[in-house]
N, C-alpha and C positions, 0 to 999 in steps of 0.2 A: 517500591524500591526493592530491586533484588538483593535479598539474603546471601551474599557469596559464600558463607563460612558452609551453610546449609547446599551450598551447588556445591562447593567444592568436594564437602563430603559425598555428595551424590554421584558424582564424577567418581570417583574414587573407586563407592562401591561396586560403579556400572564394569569402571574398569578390571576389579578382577571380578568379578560375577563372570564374565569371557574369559576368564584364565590368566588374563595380562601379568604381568607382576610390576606394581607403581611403583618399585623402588627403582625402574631401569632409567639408565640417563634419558631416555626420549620422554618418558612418560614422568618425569619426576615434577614438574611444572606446566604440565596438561591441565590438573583441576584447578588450578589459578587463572590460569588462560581462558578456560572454559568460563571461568567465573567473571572475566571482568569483558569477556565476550559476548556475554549476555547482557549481562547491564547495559551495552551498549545496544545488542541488536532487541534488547525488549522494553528498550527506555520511551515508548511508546506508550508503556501501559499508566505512566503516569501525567501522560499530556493529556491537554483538553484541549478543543479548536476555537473554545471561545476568543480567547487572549490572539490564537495566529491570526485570525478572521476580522479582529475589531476593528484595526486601523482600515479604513473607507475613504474614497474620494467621490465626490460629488460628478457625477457626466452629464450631459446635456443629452446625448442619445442613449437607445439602450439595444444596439447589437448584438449579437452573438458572441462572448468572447470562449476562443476555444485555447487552452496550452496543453498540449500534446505530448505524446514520447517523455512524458516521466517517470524515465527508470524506478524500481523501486524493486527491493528485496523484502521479504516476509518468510515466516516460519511458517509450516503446516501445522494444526493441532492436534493431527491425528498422530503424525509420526515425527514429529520434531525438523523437519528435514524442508532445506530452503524452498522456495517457490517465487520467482522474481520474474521482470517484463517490462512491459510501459503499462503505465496510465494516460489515457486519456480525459480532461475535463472540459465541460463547456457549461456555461448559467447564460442567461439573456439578464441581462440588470433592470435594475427595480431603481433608477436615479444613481446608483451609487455601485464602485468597483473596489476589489483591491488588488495591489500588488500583485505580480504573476507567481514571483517567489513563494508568495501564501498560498496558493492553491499546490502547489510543490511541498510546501511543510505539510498541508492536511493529508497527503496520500501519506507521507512521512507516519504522521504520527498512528495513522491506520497499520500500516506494513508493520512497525517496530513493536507487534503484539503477536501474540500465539492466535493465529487467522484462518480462515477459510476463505476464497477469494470471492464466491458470492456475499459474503458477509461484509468483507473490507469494501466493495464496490457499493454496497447500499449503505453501509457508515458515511461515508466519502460524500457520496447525495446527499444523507439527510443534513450532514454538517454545515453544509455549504445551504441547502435549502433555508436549516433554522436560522445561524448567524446572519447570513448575507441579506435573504427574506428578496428573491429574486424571481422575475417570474418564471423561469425555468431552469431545472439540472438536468443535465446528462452526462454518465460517468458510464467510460469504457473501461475493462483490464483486459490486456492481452499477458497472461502469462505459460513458465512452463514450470513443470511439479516434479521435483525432483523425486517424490516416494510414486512416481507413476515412469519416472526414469531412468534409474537406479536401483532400483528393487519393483519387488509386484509384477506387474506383468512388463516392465522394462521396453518402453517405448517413448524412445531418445528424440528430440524434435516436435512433441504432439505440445500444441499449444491451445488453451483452455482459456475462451473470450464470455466475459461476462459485461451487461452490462446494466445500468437502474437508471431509469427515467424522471422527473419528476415534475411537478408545477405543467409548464403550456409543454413540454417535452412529451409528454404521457400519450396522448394520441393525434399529438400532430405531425404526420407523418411526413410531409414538408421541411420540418422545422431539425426532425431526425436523419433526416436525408442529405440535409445543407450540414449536419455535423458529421456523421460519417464522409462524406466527401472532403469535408476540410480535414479528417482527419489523415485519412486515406491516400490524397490526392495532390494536395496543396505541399508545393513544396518553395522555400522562403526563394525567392528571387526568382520566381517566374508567375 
């Protein structure tokens, strides 16, 4: 649960620590902003994927299912500063699926923490790996880094793809092939 009283103050200080002066009408409702602006973009750090994951339905086959292009926004932990894109997911099921919407909550609950994007991509695997118990993940992120584009060495456009393999995904290179292509490729109604 984020401490807002404790952000707020922190906001404050950061604010004149630079000079600012927090009594001006722009900045006089910034550390409250900031405060309930986080609770929502870190409301992540107190989810689990048990509970999004549980509900399952029973399948007769067990395909590839892939859902793609889910947007997602995340903090960097180095410098506080956004880092957003798609996700890519694909599992082959083990008897049993869930909801598309839930594999959309799990990037969720990953992004809305202080991240690294190699890190959220192999969280996002393993989640899906434990819960689901499928015989194979693979999790793509295409993102772009805002402290790599806006400051530092300031290169606007450079997109930074990660991705974690798991179960029959790991070295079958077939299996990785037909998911990159769906993801890549396939586009709905053709």
């Amino acid at each position: 649960m984020v401490d807002k009283e404790r952000v707020k103050k922190a906001v404050t200080d950061i604010l004149e620590a630079i000079g600012e002066d927090t009594s001006r009408e722009g900045l006089v409702e910034t550390p409250d902003r900031i405060a309930r602006m986080y609770e929502e973009i870190f409301g992540g750090m107190n989810e689990d994927c048990h509970e999004i994951l549980s509900k399952r339905f029973t399948v007769d086959n067990n395909e590839m299912v892939v859902e793609r292009d889910i947007t997602f926004y995340s903090m960097c932990e180095h410098h506080l500063l956004p880092f957003f894109g798609k996700a890519h997911v694909a599992y082959v099921p083990n008897g049993e699926v869930v909801g598309l919407s839930k594999l959309a909550r799990t990037v969720e609950v990953f992004a809305r923490r202080p991240q690294i994007q190699e890190r959220m991509t192999a969280q996002i695997a393993d989640a899906i790996m434990k819960e689901l118990k499928p015989q194979g993940v693979m999790v793509m992120l295409e993102a772009e880094h805002m402290c790599m584009t806006m400051r530092g060495i300031k290169k606007p456009g450079s997109t930074t793809v990660t991705v974690a393999t798991r179960g029959d995904f790991v070295d079958n290179e077939k299996l990785q092939s037909t998911f990159y292509g769906r993801v890549k490729n396939f586009r709905v109604g053709h």
